[in-house]
ZAMARGU-4260 file (C-alpha; in steps of 0.2 Angstrom, whole numbers, plus 5000, padded with zeros to 4 digits):
<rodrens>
0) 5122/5084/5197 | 5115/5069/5187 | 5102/5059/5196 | 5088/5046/5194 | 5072/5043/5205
5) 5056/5033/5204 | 5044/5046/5209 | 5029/5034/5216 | 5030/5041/5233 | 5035/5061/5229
10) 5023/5076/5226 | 5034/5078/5210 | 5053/5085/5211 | 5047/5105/5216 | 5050/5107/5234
15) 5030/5110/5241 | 5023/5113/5258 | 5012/5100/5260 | 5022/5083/5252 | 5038/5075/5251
20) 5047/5078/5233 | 5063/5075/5227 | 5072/5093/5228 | 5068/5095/5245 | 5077/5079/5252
25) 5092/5083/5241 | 5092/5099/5246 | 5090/5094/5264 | 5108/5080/5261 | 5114/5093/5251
30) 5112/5106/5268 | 5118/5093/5280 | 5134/5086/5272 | 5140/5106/5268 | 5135/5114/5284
35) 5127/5127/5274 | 5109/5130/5268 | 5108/5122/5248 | 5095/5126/5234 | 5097/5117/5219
40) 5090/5121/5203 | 5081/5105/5191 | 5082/5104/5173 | 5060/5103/5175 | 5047/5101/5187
45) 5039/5082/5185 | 5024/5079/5194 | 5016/5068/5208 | 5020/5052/5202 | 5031/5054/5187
50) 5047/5046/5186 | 5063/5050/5179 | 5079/5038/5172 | 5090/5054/5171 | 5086/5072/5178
55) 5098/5086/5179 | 5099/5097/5192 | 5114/5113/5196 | 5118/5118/5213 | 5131/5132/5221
60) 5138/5126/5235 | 5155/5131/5247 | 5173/5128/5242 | 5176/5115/5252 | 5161/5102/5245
65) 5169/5086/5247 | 5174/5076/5234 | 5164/5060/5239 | 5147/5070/5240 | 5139/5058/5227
70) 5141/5044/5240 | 5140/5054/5255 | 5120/5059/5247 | 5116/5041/5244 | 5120/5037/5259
75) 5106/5050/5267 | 5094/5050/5252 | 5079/5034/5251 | 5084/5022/5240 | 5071/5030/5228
80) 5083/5042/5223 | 5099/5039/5216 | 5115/5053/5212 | 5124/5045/5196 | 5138/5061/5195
85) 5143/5077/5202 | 5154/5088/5196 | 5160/5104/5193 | 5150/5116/5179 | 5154/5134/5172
90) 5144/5149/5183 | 5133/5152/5170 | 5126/5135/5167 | 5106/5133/5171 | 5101/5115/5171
95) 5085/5122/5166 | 5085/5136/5155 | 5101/5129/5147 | 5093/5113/5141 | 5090/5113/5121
100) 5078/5095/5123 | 5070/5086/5134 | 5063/5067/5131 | 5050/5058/5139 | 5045/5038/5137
105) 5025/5033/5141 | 5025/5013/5144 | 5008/5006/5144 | 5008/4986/5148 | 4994/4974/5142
110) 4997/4960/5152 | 4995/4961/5173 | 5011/4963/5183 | 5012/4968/5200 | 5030/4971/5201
115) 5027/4985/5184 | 5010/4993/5194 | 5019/5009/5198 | 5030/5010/5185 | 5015/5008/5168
120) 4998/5011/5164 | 4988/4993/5162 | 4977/4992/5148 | 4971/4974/5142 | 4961/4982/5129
125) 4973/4979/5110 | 4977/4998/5102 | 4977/5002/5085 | 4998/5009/5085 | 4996/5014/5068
130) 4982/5027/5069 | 4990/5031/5083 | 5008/5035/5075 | 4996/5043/5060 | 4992/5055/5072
135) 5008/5057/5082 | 5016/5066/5066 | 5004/5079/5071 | 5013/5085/5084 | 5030/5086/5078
140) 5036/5102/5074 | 5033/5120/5081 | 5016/5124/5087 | 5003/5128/5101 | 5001/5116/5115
145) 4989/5123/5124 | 4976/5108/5122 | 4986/5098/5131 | 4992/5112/5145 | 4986/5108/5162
150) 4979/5127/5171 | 4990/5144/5166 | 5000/5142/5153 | 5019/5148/5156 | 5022/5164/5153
155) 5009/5164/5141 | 5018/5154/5130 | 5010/5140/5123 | 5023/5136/5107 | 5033/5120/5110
160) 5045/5113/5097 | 5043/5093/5096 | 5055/5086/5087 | 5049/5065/5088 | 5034/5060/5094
165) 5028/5042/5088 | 5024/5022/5098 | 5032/5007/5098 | 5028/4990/5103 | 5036/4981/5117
170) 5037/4963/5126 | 5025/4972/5139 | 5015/4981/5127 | 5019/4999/5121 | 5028/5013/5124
175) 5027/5032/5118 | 5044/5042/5114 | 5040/5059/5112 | 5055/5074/5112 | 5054/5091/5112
180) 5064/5109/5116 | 5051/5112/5131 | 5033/5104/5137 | 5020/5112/5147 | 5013/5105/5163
185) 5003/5086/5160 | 5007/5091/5143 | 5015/5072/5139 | 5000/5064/5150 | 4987/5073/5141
190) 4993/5067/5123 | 4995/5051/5129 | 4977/5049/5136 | 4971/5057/5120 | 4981/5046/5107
195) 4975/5032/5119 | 4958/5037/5113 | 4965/5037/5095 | 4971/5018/5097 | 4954/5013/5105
200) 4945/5021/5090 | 4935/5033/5102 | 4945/5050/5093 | 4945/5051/5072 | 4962/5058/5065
205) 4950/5072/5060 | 4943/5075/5076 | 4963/5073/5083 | 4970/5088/5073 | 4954/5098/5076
210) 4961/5096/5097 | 4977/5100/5095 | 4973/5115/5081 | 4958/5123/5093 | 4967/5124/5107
215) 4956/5119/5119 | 4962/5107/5135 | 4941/5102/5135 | 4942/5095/5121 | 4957/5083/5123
220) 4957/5067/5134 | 4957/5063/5151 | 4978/5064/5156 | 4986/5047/5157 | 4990/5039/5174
225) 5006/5046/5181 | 5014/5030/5183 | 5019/5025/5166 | 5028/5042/5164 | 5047/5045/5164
230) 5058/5060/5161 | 5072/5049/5150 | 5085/5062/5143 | 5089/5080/5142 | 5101/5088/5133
235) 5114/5103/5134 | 5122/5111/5120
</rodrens>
């Protein structure tokens, strides 16, 4: 299942007991069209707020899924979320573990809009993108994460591969690509409100590597707002 969803309103895509999400109101469709009860499976867990252009999710459902069940689901589903494709996959495919990278996109806008309040972080205070970029090459390649890792770290694993990390200029203002094999929870938020430092001259490039090489969340940045975040690709061998 290939979907899309702006996650103002949801507690993130994980099904919780206290807040609406994403999976449980597909899974509740999902359960309601087939007659049967339906987990699926996402290709991450985004959080409160976060958005997402193109999320992946697997399912097993009956024999007898109907072949309009895309429609059928948007039908049911707030117009928040939107199913782009089902379709038939191998028994062994894992929209998580299967999944070789993952990219997100950060958009900060420096002007006021109200119809790009949920959807960016505003900031009318100019950043200096170059020490920012200097210091986004810091990140790319395979190393610990763990000061940007909100709580437990998973499984104890702290080593994430970032393959592109870098800013860009927009018409609205900026916007932060960064991809990689895995990312811990608020891991993107947390570099983002630290290279936000960077551009703001509040962080040295010194003092940048000395965060990301200690390990320590304290000594990174508050996270960035949710808003501005978005799950953009991932990819499958």
């Amino acid at each position: 299942m290939e979907l899309a969803y702006d996650g103002t309103h949801f507690g993130g895509w994980q099904t919780q007991p206290n807040a609406p999400t994403v999976q449980a109101h597909i899974d509740q469709a999902l359960s309601q069209i087939c007659n049967t009860p339906i987990e699926t499976m996402g290709c991450g867990r985004t959080d409160a707020g976060v958005h997402a252009k193109y999320f992946v999710a697997h399912f097993d459902g009956p024999s007898n899924i109907p072949v309009d069940l895309a429609h059928r689901l948007n039908k049911l589903l707030p117009p928040s979320i939107a199913i782009q494709t089902i379709a038939a996959c191998p028994d062994q495919f894992h929209a998580r573990f299967d999944a070789i990278l993952r990219e997100y996109q950060y958009f900060i806008c420096t002007k006021k809009d109200p119809f790009l309040a949920q959807r960016t972080w505003f900031m009318g205070q100019p950043l200096d993108v170059e020490s920012m970029n200097l210091c986004a090459t810091k990140l790319i390649g395979k190393h610990s994460f763990a000061a940007f890792c909100k709580g437990d770290i998973p499984n104890n694993n702290p080593v994430c591969e970032v393959f592109q990390a870098h800013w860009s200029i927009s018409p609205q203002g900026y916007i932060f690509t960064i991809q990689a094999n895995r990312f811990l929870r608020n891991m993107v938020r947390a570099i983002v409100g630290t290279l936000v430092d960077v551009g703001q001259g509040k962080i040295t490039h010194s003092q940048f590597e000395e965060i990301v090489h200690h390990g320590n969340r304290s000594n990174a940045s508050h996270s960035a707002p949710a808003d501005g975040l978005f799950l953009t690709n991932v990819v499958y061998p």
